[in-house]
Structure formats: C-alpha cells, structure tokens
KETI-206184 format. One record per residue (C-alpha): residue in three letters; x, y, z. Coordinates in steps of 0.02 Angstrom, whole numbers, plus 32768, in hexadecimal, padded with zeros to 4 digits. Layout:
N
ALAXYZ
...
END
This chain:
119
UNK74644481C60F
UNK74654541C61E
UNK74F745A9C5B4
UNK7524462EC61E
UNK757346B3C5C0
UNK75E84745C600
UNK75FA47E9C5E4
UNK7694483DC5B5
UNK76EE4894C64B
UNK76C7494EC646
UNK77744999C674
UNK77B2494DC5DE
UNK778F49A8C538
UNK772E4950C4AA
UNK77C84917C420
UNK785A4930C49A
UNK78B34883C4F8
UNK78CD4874C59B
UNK79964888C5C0
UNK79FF47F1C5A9
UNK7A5B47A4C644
UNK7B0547E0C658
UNK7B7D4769C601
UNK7BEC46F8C664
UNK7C84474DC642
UNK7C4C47F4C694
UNK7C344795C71C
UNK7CC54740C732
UNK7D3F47E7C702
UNK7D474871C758
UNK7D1B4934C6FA
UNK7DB04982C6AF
UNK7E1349CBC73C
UNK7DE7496CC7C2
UNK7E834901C7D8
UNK7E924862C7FC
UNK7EB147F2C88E
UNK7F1B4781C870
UNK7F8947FBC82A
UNK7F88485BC8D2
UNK7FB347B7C927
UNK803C4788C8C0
UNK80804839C8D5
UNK80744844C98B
UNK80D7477DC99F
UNK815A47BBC90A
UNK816E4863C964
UNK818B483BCA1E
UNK8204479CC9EB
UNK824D47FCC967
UNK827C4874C9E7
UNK82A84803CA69
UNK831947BFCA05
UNK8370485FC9BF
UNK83774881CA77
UNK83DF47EECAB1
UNK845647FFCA19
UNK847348BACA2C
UNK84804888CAE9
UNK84574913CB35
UNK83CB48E9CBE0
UNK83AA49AFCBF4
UNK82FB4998CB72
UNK82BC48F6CB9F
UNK82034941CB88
UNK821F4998CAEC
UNK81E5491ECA74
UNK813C491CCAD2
UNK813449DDCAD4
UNK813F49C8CA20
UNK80C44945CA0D
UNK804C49BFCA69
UNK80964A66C9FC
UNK806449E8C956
UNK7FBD49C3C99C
UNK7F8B4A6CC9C9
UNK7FB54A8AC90F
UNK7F4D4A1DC8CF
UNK7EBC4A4EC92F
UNK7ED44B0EC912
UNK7ED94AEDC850
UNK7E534A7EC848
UNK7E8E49F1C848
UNK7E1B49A3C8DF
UNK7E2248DFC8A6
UNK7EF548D8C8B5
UNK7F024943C949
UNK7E7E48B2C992
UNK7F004823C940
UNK7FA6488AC9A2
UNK7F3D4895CA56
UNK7EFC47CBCA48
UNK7FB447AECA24
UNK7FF64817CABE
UNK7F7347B1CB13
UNK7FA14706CAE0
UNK805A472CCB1E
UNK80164768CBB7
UNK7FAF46C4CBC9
UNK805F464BCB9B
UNK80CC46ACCC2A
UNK804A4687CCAD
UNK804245D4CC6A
UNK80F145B6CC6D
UNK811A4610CD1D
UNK807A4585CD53
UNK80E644F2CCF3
UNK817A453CCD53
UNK8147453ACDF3
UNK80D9449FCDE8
UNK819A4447CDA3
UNK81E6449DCE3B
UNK815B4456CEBB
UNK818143A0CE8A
UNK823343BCCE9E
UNK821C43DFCF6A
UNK82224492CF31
UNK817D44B9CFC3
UNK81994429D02A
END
C-alpha cells in the first residue's frame, strides 16, 4: 500500500500550534458584563409582583401600571449600561406574563362557555 504523506498547512508557521478550542466554560458563561438571563427574569417576576403587591397593601388604584413602567425604566437600564443578557431575562419575563393573562382570560371564558355563559 502507498503512504501518502502531507504537508504542513502553509498559513500556519513552522514551531507555532494551531489555537486550542475554546473551553467549555466560555461557552457556557457569558463575557464579563454581559448579564445574565435568568437574573433578568427573576427580576422582572420579583419586580411586577413585588409591586403589585405593595400596590394592594398601600391601596391606592391611581398607579396600577407603575410597577410595569418600572420594569421597563430597569430594563432600559440594563441595556444602556451594558448589560444586554438581563435586559433580555426582564423582556422574556414581561413576555411570559403577557402569555399567562391571555391563557387565563382563554380558561375564563372557556369555564364561562360551559356554564350557558354563550348559549
């Protein structure tokens, strides 16, 4: 049988190595900076329950938005500064409560239609 031999690539130097694969870890975790997203999604359920809540016990009905204005003011934040990966986590959580209203209005009226409530 023939031995077929190769040359070395040219683009490559004689004595050097070609670089190493990035580790799994660099992978996996984000550059410094960047945020993360499951911080941004805890942030953005703690925040806009968090202020729900403080709205009901301070009873007042006059704000009812505000604790999604300041989800959105904290998001902006976190963009502006860098901080790309949370600001993504805060808008997949506004998204995500977004999703549950419309499914519960759906379980609502679907309960409602069983009752005689379109008959």
């Amino acid at each position: 049988m023939n031995e077929m031999r190769l040359e070395p690539p040219t683009d490559v130097p004689p004595g050097s190595s070609p670089p190493s694969p990035p580790n799994s870890d660099d992978v996996l975790i984000p550059g410094p900076g960047k945020g993360s997203i499951v911080l941004g999604f805890v942030l953005g359920w703690v925040i806009v329950v968090g202020g729900q809540f403080l709205m009901i016990t301070l009873r007042t009905s006059t704000a009812f938005l505000l604790p999604e204005a300041v989800l959105l003011a904290v998001a902006i934040y976190f963009a502006v500064t860098g901080k790309t990966r949370t600001a993504a986590g805060i808008f997949i959580a506004f998204g995500t409560m977004i999703a549950l209203a419309l499914l519960l209005v759906a379980a609502c009226f679907g309960m409602m239609s069983n009752g005689g409530f379109m008959h």
